[in-house]
PAPAVEX-979119 format. One record per residue: residue in one letter; residue number from 1; x, y, z of N, C-alpha, C in turn. Coordinates in steps of 0.05 Angstrom, whole numbers. Layout:
BEGIN
<'A', NUM, <X, Y, Z>, <X, Y, Z>, <X, Y, Z>>
...
! end
This chain:
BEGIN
<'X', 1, <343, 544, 521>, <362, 525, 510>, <361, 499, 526>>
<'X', 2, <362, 475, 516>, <356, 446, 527>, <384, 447, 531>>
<'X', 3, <385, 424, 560>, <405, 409, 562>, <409, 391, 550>>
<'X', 4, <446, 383, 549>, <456, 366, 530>, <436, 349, 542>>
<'X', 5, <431, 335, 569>, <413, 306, 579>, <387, 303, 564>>
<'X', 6, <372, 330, 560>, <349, 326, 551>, <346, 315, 514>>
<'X', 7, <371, 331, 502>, <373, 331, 474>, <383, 300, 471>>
<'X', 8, <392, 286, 491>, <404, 259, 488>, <376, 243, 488>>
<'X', 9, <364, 253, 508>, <337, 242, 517>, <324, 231, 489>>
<'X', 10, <310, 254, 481>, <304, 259, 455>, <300, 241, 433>>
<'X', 11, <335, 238, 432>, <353, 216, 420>, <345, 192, 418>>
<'X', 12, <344, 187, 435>, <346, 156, 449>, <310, 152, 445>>
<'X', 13, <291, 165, 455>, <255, 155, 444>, <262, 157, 416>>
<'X', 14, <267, 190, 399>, <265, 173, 372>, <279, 151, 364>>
<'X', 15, <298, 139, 375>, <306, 115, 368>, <288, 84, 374>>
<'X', 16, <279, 93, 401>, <264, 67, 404>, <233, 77, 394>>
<'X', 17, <221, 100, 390>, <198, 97, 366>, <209, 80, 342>>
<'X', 18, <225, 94, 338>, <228, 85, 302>, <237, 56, 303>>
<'X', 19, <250, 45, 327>, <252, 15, 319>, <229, -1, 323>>
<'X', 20, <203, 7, 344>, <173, -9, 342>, <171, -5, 320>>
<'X', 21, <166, 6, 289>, <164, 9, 269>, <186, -13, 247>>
<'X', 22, <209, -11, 254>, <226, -22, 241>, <225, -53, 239>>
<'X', 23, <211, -62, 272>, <212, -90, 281>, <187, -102, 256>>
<'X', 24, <181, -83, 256>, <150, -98, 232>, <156, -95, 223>>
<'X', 25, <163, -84, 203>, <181, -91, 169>, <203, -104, 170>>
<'X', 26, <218, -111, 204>, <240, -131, 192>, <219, -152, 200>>
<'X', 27, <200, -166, 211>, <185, -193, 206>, <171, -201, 179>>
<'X', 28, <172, -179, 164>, <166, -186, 136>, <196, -182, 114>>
<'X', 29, <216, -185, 129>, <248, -191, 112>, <243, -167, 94>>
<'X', 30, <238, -137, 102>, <242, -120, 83>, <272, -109, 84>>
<'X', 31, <284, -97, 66>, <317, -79, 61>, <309, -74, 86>>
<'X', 32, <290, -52, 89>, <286, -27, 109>, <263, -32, 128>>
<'X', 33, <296, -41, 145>, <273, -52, 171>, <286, -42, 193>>
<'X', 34, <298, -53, 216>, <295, -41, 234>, <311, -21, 233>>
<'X', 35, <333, -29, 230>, <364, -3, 234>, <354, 13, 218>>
<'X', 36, <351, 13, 198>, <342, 38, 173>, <317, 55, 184>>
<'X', 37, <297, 42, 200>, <275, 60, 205>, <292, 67, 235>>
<'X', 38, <300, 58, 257>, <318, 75, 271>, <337, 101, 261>>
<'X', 39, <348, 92, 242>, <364, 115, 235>, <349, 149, 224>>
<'X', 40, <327, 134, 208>, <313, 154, 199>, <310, 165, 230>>
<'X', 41, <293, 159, 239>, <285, 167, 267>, <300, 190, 276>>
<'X', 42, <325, 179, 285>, <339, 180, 299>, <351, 215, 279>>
<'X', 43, <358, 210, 258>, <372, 231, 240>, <356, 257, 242>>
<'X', 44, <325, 246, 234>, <307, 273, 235>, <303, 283, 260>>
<'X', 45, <305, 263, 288>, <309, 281, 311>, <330, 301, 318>>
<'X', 46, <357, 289, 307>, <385, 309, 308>, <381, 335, 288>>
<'X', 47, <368, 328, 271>, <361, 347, 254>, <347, 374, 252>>
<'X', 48, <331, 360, 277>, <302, 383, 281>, <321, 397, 313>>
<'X', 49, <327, 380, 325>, <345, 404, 352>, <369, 415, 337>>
<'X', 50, <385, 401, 317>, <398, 426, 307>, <388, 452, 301>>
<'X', 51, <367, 443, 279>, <348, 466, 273>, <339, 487, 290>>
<'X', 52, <327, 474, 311>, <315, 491, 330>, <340, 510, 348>>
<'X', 53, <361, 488, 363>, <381, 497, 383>, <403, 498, 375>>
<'X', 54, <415, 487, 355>, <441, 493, 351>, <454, 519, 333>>
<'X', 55, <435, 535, 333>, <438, 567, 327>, <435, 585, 345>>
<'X', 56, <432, 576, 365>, <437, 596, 385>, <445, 621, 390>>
<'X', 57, <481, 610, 379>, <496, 638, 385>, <489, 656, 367>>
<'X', 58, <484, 642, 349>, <477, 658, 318>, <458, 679, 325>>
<'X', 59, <439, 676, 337>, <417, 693, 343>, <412, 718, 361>>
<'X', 60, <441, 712, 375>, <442, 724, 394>, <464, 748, 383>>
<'X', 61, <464, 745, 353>, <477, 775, 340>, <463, 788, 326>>
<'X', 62, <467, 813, 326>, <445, 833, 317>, <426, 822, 285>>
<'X', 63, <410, 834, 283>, <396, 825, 256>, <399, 799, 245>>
<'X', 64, <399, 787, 265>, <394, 750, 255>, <376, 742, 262>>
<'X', 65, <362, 731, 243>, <333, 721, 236>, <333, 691, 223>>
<'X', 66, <323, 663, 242>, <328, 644, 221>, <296, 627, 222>>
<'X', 67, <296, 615, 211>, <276, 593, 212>, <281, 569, 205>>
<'X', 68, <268, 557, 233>, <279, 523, 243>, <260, 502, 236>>
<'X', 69, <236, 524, 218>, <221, 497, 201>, <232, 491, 176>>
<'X', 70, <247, 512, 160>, <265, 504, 136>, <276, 473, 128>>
<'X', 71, <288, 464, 156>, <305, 445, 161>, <286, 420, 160>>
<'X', 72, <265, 422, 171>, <248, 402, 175>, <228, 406, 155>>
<'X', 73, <227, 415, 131>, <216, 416, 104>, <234, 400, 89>>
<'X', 74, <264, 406, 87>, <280, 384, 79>, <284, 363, 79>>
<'X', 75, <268, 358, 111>, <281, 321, 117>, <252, 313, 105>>
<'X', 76, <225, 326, 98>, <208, 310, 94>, <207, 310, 69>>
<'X', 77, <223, 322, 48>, <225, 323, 18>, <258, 304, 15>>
<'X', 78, <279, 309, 33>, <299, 293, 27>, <302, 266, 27>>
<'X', 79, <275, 255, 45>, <267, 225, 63>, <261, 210, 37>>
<'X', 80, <256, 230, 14>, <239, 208, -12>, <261, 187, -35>>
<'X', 81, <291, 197, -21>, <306, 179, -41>, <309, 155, -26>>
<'X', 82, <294, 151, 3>, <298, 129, 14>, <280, 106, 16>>
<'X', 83, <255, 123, 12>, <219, 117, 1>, <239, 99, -15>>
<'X', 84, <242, 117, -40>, <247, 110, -77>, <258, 76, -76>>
<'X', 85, <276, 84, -57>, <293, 55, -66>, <292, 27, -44>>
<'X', 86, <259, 32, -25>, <246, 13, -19>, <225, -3, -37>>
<'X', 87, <219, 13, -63>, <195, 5, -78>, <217, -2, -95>>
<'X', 88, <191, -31, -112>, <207, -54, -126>, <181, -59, -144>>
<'X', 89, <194, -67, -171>, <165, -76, -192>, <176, -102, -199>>
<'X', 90, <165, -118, -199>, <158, -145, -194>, <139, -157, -215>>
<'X', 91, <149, -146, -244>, <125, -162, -270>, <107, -135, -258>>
<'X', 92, <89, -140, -260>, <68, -125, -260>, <51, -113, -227>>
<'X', 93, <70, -120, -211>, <62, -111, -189>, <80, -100, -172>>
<'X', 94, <72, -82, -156>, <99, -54, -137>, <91, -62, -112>>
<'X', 95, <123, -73, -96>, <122, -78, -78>, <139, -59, -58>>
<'X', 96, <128, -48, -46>, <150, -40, -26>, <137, -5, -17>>
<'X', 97, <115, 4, -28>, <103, 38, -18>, <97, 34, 7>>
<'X', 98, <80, 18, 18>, <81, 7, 53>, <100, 17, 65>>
<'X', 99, <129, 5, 56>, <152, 13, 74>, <161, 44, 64>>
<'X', 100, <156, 53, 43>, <170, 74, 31>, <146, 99, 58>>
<'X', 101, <126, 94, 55>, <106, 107, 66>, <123, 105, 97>>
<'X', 102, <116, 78, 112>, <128, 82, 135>, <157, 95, 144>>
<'X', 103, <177, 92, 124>, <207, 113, 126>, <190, 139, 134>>
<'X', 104, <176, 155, 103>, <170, 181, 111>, <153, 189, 138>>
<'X', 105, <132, 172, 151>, <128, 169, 177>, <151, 174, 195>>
<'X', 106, <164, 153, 192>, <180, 163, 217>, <201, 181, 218>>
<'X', 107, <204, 188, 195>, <220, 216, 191>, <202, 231, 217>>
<'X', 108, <182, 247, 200>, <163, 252, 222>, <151, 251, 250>>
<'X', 109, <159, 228, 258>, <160, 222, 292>, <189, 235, 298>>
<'X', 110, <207, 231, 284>, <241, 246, 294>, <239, 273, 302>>
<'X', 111, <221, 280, 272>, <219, 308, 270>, <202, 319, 294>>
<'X', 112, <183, 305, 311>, <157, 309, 324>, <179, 308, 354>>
<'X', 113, <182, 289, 358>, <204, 286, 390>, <233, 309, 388>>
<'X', 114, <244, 304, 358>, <267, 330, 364>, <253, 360, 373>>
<'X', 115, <229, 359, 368>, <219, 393, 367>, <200, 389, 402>>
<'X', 116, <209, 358, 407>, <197, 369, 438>, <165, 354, 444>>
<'X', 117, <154, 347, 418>, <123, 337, 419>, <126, 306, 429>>
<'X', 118, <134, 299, 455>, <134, 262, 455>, <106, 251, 454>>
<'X', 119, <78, 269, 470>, <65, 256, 473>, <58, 248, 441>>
<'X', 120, <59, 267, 425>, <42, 272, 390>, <56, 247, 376>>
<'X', 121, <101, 248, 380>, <108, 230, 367>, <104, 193, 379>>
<'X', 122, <103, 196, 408>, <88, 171, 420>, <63, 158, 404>>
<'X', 123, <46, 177, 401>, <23, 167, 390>, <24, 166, 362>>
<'X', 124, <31, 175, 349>, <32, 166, 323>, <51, 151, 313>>
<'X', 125, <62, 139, 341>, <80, 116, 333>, <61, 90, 337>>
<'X', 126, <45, 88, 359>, <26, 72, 360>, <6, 65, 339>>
<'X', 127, <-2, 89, 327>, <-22, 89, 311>, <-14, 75, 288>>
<'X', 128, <11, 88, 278>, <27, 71, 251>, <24, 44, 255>>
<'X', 129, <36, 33, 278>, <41, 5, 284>, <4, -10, 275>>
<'X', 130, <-14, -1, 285>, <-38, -11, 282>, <-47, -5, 253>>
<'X', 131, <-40, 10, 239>, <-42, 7, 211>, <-22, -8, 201>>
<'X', 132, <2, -17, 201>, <7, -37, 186>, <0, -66, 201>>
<'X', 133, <3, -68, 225>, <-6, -89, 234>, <-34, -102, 233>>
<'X', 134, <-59, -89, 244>, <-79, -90, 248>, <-97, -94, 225>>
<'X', 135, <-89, -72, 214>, <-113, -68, 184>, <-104, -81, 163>>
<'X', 136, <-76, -93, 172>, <-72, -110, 139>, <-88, -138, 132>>
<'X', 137, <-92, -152, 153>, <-108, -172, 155>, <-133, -156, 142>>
<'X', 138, <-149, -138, 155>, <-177, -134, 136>, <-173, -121, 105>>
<'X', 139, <-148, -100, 98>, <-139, -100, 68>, <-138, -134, 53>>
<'X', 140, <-132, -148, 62>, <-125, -179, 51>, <-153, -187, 40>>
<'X', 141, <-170, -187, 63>, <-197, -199, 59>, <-211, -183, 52>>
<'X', 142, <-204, -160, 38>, <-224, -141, 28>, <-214, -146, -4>>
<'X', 143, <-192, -156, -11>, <-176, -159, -41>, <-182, -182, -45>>
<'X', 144, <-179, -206, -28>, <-197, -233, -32>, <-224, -229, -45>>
<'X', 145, <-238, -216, -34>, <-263, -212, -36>, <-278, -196, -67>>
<'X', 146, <-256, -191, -66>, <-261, -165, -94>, <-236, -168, -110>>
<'X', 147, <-241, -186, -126>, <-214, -185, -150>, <-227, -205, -173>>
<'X', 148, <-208, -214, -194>, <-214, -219, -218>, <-224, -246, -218>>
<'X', 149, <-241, -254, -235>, <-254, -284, -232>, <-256, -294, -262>>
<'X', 150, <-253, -319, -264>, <-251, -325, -299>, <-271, -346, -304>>
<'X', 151, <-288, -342, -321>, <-310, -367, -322>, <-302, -382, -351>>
<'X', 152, <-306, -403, -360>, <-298, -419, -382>, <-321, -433, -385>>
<'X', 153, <-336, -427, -412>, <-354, -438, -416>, <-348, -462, -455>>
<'X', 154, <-370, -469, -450>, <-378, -484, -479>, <-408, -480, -485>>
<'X', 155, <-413, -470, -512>, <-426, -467, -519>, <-430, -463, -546>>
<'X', 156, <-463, -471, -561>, <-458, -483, -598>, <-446, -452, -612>>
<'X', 157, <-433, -455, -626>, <-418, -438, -646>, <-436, -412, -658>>
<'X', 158, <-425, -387, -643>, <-439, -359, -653>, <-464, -360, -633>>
<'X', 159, <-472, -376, -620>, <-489, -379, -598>, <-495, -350, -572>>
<'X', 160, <-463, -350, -559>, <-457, -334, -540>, <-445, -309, -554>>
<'X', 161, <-448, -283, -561>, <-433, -267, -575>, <-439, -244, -545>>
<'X', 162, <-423, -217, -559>, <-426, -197, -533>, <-457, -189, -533>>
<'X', 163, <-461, -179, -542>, <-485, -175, -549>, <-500, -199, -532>>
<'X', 164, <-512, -219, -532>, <-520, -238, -521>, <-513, -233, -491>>
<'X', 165, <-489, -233, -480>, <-483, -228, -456>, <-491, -203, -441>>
<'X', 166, <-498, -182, -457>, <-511, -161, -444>, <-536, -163, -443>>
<'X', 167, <-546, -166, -461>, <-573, -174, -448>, <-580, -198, -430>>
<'X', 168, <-566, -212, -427>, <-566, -225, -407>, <-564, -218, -372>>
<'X', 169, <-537, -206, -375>, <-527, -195, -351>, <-528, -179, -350>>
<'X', 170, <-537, -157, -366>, <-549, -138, -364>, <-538, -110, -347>>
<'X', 171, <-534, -93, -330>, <-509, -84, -320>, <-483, -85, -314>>
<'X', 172, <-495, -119, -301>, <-466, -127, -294>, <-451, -129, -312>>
<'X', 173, <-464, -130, -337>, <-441, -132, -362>, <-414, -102, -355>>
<'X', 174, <-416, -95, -350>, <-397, -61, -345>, <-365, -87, -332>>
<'X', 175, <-372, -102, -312>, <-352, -123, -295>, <-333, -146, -318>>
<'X', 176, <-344, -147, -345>, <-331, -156, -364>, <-307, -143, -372>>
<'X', 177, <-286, -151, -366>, <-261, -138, -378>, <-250, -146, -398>>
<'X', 178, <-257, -183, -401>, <-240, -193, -427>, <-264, -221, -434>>
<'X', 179, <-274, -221, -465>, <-294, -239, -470>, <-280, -253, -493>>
<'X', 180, <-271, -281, -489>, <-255, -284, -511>, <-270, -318, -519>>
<'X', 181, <-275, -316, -556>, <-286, -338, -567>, <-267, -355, -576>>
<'X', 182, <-256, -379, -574>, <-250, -393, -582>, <-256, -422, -603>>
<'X', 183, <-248, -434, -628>, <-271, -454, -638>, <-260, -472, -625>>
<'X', 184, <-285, -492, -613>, <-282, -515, -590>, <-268, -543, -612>>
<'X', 185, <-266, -558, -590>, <-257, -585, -593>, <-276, -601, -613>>
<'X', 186, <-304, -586, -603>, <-334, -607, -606>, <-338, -592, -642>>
<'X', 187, <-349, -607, -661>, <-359, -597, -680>, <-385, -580, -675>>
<'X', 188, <-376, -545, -679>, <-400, -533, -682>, <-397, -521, -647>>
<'X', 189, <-380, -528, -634>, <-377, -510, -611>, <-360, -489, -609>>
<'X', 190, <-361, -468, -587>, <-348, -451, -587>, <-326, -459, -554>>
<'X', 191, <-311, -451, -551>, <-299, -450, -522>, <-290, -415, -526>>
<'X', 192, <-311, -412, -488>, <-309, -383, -487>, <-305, -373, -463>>
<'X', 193, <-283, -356, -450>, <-273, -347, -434>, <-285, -318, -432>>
<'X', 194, <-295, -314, -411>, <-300, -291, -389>, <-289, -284, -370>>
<'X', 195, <-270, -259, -367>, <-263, -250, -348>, <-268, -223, -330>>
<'X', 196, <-279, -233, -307>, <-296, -211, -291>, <-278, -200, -273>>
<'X', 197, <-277, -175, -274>, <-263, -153, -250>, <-286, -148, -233>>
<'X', 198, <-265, -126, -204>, <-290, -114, -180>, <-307, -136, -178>>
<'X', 199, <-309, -162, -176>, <-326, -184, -175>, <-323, -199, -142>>
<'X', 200, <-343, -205, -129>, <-338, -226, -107>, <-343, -254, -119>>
<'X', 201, <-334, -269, -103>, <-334, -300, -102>, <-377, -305, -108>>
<'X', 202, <-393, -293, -91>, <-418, -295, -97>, <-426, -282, -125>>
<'X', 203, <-417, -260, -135>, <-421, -256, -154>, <-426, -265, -171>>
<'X', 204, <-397, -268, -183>, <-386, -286, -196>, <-406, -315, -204>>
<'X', 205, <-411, -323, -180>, <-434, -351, -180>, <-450, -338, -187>>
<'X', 206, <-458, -321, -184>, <-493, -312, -198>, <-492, -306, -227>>
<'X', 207, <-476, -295, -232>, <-468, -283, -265>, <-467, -322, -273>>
<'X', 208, <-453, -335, -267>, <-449, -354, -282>, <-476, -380, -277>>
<'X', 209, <-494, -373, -258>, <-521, -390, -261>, <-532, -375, -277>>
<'X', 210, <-529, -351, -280>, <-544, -332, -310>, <-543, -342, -333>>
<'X', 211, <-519, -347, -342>, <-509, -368, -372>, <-517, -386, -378>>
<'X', 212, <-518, -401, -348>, <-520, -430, -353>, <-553, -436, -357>>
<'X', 213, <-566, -412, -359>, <-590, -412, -364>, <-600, -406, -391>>
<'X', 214, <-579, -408, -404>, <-581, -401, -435>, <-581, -437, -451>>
<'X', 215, <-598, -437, -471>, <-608, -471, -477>, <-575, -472, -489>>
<'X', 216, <-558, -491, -481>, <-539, -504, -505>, <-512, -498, -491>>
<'X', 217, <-516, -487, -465>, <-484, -474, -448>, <-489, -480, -420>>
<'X', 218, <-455, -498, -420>, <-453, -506, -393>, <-418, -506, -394>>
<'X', 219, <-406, -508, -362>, <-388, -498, -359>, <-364, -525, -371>>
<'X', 220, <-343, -504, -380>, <-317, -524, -396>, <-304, -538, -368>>
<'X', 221, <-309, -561, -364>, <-294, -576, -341>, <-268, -577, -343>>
<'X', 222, <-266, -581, -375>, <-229, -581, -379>, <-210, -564, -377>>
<'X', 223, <-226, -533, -367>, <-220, -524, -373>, <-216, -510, -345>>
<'X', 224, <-223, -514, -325>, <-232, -508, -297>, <-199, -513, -284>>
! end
């Protein structure tokens, strides 16, 4: 059986784990930032020495049998209405699984220090921190690098069709997601939009010196 000093102990790291965690999501003004990832912390540590020690007496009467991972199955399935109502849809984009992800983390560091593991919950308090900190900068420039690109062309009327464009581009045609004809300004022209997914910035330039290699098509400036 731990002393009350040690079970305070306890206490007090999962609190300051879970607030190195917290401090980064409150520098990006999330709901759930510091206090909230403290608390989590902090709850799943009281949780898991309940679990573990605060049945004591209980055990110490005949035919009592309990199990103190039950408890800590709960906090990592109960932790998800707190996930839930960090994530936000925003038109067409979900913001907020980062933080929902980091809550259920540090449930888990609570859970890891209440049961006694500091070196395990130490370090994977560190480690978290270097994944949202560290690797978000190269996630950024890896989505820069690879996302949607739109070319706008002109060209004479029935000229450019799909068909035309695959044999042209030839695989890369598969990166076409949306090929749309428009009748141009010019008599007898077309205005025609390409839109390329999974594409880089070089790509992109190559697919479109491909076109422009076709007699009668060059890029819509007005349209740029």
């Amino acid at each position: 059986m731990l002393s009350d000093w040690e079970m305070c102990i306890r206490l007090l790291l999962a609190a300051l784990l879970g607030s190195l965690i917290g401090l980064e999501r409150e520098r990006l003004l999330w709901a759930a930032g510091l206090r909230t990832h403290m608390l989590v912390c902090v709850g799943s540590c009281l949780l898991m020495i309940v679990s573990a020690f605060g049945f004591h007496d209980a055990l110490q009467m005949p035919h009592t049998e309990l199990d103190p991972s039950r408890v800590a199955a709960q906090v990592v399935s109960g932790i998800g209405f707190l996930g839930a109502g960090s994530i936000l849809l925003r038109g067409e984009v979900i913001r907020g699984l980062t933080t929902a992800a980091s809550l259920w983390t540090v449930a888990a560091i609570g859970l890891a220090v209440g049961g006694g593991l500091y070196a395990v919950g130490t370090a994977a308090t560190f480690i978290i921190l270097v994944i949202l900190i560290a690797i978000k900068p190269l996630e950024r420039a890896y989505r820069n690098r690879i996302k949607v690109h739109v070319l706008k062309l002109v060209a004479p009327s029935h000229l450019l069709t799909m068909g035309k464009l695959n044999e042209v581009m030839g695989n890369r045609s598969s990166k076409v997601k949306q090929f749309i004809v428009e009748k141009g300004s010019g008599e007898g022209t077309d205005n025609i939009t390409i839109e390329l997914v999974r594409t880089s910035g070089a790509q992109a330039s190559e697919i479109l010196a491909q076109l422009l290699t076709i007699e009668g098509v060059h890029e819509d400036q007005a349209g740029q």
